[in-house]
C-alpha positions in Angstrom: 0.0 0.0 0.0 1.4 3.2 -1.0 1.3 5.8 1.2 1.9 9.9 0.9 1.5 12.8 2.7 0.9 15.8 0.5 4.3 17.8 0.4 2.6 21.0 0.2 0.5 20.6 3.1 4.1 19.4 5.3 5.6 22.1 3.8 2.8 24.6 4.7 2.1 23.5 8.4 6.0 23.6 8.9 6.2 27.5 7.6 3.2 28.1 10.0 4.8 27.0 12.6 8.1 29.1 12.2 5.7 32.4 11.1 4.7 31.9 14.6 7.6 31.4 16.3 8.8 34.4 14.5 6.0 37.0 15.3 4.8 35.8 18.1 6.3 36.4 22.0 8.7 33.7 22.6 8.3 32.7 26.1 9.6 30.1 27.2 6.6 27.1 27.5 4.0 24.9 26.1 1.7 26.4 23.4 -1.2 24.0 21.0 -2.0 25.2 17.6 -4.2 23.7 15.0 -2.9 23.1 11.5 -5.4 22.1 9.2 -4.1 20.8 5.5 -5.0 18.3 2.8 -3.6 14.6 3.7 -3.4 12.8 0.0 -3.5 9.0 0.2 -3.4 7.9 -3.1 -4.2 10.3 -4.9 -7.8 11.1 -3.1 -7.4 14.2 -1.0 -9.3 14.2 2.7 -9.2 17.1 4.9 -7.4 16.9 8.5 -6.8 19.0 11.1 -3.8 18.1 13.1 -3.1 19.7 16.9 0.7 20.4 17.2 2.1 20.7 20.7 5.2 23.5 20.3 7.5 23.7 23.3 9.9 26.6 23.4 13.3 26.6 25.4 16.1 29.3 24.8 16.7 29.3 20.7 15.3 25.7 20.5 11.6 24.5 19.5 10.4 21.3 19.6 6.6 20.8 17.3 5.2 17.5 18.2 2.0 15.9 16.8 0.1 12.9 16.8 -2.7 11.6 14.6 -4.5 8.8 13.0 -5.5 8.6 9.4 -8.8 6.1 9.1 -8.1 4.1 5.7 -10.4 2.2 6.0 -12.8 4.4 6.2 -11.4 6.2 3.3 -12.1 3.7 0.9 -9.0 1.3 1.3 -8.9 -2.2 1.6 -8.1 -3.5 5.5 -4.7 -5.7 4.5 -5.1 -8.3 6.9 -4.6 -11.7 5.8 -5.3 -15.3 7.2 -3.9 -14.6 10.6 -2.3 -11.5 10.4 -4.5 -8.9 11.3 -4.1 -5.3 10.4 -6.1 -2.5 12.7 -8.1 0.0 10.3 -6.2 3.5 10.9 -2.7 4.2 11.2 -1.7 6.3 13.6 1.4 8.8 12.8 3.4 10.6 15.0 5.6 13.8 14.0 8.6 15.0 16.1 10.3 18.4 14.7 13.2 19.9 16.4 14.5 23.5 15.6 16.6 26.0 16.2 15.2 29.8 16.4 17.2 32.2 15.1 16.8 36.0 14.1 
């Protein structure tokens, strides 16, 4: 199964995220932000919105997210076979590290 995130969507929710950092206060702490984008799976587009947790320390940033994408439920085949069994969403996990400069 092929899978692909839409490369303009990473690439706009990672600009977002360093627009903010930019303009923005940077004190030092835990900030959410919602990113919402177009997630391509092959070749059908679905809209997601996708909470990113953004921790700021000194000149470093950490972006972390977490989210599922239902397949299934998206019109894909469940893979499982005979006794291996496949759940019907993936989940994804996303772990950026920067540093913030001026």
């Amino acid at each position: 199964m092929e899978l692909t995130l839409n490369l303009a969507w990473a690439m706009l929710a990672l600009w977002m995220i360093c627009l903010w950092l930019r303009f923005l206060p940077q004190t030092p702490g835990d900030s959410t932000i919602q990113v919402k984008g177009i997630f391509t799976l092959l070749g059908t587009p679905h809209e997601i919105t996708v909470p990113i947790q953004v921790q700021l320390g000194g000149a470093n940033a950490i972006a972390k997210a977490h989210f599922v994408v239902p397949y299934v439920q998206w019109g894909l085949k469940n893979p499982s076979f005979m006794i291996w069994k496949a759940d019907n969403d993936v989940a994804i996990d996303l772990n950026l590290v920067g540093t913030i400069s001026k």
